[in-house]
ZAMARGU-4260 file (C-alpha; in steps of 0.2 Angstrom, whole numbers, plus 5000, padded with zeros to 4 digits):
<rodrens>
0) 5025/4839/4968 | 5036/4843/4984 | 5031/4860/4989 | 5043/4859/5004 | 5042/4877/5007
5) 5027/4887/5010 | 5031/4907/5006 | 5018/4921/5012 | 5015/4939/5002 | 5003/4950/5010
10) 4999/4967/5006 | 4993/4972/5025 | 4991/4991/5028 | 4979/4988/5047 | 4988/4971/5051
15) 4972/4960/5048 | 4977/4950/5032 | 4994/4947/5039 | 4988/4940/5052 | 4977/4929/5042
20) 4993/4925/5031 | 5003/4920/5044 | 4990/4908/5050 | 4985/4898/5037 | 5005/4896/5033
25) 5009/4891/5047 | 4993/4877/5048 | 5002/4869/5031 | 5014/4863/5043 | 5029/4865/5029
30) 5047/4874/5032 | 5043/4894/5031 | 5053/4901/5018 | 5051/4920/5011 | 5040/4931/5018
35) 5036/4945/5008 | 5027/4965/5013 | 5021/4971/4997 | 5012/4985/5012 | 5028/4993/5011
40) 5034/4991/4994 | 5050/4977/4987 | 5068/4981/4983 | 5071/4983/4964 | 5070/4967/4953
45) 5057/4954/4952 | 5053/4941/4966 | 5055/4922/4958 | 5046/4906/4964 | 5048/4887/4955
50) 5037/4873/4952 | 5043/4867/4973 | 5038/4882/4980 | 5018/4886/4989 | 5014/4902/4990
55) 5001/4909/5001 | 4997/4929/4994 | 4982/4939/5004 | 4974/4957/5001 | 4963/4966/5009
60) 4948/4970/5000 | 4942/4990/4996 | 4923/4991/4990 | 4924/4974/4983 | 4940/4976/4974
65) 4958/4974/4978 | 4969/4990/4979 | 4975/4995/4965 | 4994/5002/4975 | 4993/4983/4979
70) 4990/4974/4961 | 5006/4986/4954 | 5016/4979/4969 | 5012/4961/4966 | 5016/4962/4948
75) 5035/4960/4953 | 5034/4943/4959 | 5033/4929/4945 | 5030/4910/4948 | 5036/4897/4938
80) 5019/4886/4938 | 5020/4890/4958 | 5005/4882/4968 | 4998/4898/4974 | 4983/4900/4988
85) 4975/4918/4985 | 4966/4923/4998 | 4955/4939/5003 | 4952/4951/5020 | 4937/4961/5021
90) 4929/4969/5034 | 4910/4958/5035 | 4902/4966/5020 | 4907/4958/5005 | 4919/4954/4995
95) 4915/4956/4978 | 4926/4953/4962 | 4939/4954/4973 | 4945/4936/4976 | 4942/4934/4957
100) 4951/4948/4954 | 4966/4939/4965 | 4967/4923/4956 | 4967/4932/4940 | 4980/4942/4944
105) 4992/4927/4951 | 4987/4915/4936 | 4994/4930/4924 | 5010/4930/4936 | 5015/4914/4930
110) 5004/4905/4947 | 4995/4889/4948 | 4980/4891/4958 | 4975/4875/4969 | 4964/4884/4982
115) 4956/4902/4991 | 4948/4910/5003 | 4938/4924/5010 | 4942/4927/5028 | 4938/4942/5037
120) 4946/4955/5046 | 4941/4969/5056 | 4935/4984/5045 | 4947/5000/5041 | 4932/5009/5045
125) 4930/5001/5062 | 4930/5014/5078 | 4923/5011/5094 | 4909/5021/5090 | 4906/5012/5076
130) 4912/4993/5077 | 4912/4985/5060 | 4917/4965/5063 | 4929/4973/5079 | 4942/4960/5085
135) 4944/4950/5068 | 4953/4940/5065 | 4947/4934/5081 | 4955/4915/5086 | 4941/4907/5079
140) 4946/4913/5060 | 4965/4911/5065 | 4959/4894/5068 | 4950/4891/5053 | 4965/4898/5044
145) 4977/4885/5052 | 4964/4873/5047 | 4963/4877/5028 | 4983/4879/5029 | 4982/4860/5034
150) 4966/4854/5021 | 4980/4862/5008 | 4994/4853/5013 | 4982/4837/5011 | 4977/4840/4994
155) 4995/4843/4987 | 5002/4827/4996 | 4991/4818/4988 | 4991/4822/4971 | 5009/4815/4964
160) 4998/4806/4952 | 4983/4819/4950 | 4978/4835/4943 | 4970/4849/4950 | 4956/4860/4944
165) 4956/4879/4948 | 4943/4878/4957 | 4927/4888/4953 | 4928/4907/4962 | 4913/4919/4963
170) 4914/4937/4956 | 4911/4941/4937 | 4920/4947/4924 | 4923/4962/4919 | 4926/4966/4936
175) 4913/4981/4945 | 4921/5000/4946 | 4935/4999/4957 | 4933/5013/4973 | 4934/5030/4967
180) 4949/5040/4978 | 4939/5052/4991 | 4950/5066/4986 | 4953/5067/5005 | 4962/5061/5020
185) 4961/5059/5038 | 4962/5075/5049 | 4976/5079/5060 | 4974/5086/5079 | 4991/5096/5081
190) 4988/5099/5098 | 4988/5079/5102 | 5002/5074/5090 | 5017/5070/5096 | 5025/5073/5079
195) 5034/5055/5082 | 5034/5049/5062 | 5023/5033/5064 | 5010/5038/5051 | 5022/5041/5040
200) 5031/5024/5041 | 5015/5016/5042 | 5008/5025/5026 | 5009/5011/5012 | 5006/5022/4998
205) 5020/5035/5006 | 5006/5050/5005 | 5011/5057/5022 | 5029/5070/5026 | 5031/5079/5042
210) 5033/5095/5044 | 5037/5106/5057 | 5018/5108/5061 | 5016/5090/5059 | 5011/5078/5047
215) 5005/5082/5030 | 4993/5072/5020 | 4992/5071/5001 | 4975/5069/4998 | 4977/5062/4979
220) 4988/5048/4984 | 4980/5042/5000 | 4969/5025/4999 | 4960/5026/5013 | 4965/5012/5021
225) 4967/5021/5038 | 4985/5013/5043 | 4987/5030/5047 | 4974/5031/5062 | 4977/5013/5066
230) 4994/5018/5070 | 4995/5033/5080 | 4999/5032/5098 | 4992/5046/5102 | 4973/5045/5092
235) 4977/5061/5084 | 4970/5054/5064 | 4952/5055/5064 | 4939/5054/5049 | 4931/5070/5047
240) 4926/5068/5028 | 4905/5067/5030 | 4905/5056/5016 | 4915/5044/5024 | 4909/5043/5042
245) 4890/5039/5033 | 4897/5026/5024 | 4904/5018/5043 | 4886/5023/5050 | 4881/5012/5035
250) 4893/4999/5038 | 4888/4996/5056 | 4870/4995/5053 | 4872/4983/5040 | 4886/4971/5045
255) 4880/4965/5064 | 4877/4948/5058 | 4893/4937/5058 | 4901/4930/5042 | 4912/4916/5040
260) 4927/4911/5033 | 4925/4903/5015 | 4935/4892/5007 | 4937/4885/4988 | 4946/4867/4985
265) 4940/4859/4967 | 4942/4841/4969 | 4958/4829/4962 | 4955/4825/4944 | 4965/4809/4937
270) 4976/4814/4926 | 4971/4801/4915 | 4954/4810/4912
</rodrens>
């Protein structure tokens, strides 16, 4: 199998599994090809891949699940028996089903997996009152990323005359409750917005119009993913949902110790086996 091309797909609303993407494509060492932002949606018409192509797909992870705005995205891109490497983001906690969750849903899109990952990325409910895994993907998981992009490349040079195994991913099936939507979304300080529109572009789920007074947040379609507060020049998002700053007080408690990447490769199997 050539796989002369490496192609990355990333549903990234804070910039974390991008990043992450990126890397480990780029440690492949193979000619980039496509690069595709499910974060802000694809042009009509499925996206195609062959049995040449490797494609590196991540999302971030949202209480142990992926989002569902980004499952509905991927569903437009379709492999052809494409070697595909999913991969996970998730902010120090756990990630759940979610990286089953991923391999399931590439296998169904016509994907082949031969590896995945766990990696982490700073948490969207990360503040500097409240650090939850701050600075990730820091260079040491950009370097493990380029690492496991390399340790892929590896395994599909070497199997012209072998098979490879899915390899064995935790999570269970059926899959825990996805998130519940909060019903909520980030407050607006209209004295401190500059009205300049980033919010809106930076909203993947396209839950934010600006008005005259500024901009305006529908609370049924946001997915919390804060790219909104992320975003803003000016700091004028903030969480003021109770619920949700308890859940950050929470999260800081309970994720000080440092997680690692993870990594799953299921060994060459002869094909004659």
């Amino acid at each position: 199998m050539s796989n002369t091309n490496v192609h990355s797909i990333f549903f990234s609303p804070t910039g974390t599994t991008q990043k992450t993407i990126c890397a480990i494509s780029k440690g492949t060492g193979r000619s980039l090809g496509q690069t595709l932002d499910i974060t802000v949606g694809l042009s009509d018409g499925a996206t195609q891949f062959t049995d040449d192509d490797l494609v590196i797909v991540g999302m971030p992870v949202y209480g142990g699940r992926l989002p569902a705005l980004a499952v509905e995205r991927f569903k437009a891109i379709e492999g052809k028996n494409t070697a595909v490497v999913p991969i996970v983001v998730y902010g120090n906690r756990a990630y759940g089903d979610a990286l089953l969750e991923l391999s399931d849903l590439c296998t169904a899109q016509g994907f082949r997996i031969v590896a995945a990952g766990a990696f982490l990325g700073e948490h969207s409910f990360s503040s500097a009152e409240l650090p939850i895994a701050p600075g990730r993907p820091d260079e040491q998981d950009l370097q493990s990323a380029e690492q496991f992009g390399s340790q892929i490349s590896q395994l599909l040079g070497t199997c012209e005359s072998v098979q490879l195994e899915p390899p064995s991913l935790p999570g269970n099936h059926p899959y825990k409750p996805a998130m519940q939507p909060a019903g909520a979304a980030t407050d607006v300080d209209r004295q401190t917005c500059t009205h300049c529109g980033m919010c809106v572009e930076s909203c993947p789920a396209q839950a934010i119009s600006m008005t005259d007074t500024g901009p305006v947040i529908d609370a049924d379609d946001c997915i919390w993913c804060l790219a909104c507060l992320r975003n803003c020049p000016v700091n004028a998002h903030s969480i003021a949902l109770p619920k949700l700053n308890a859940t950050a007080q929470r999260l800081h408690g309970a994720c000080q110790e440092r997680r690692e990447p993870e990594s799953f490769m299921k060994k060459l199997r002869s094909a004659t086996t």
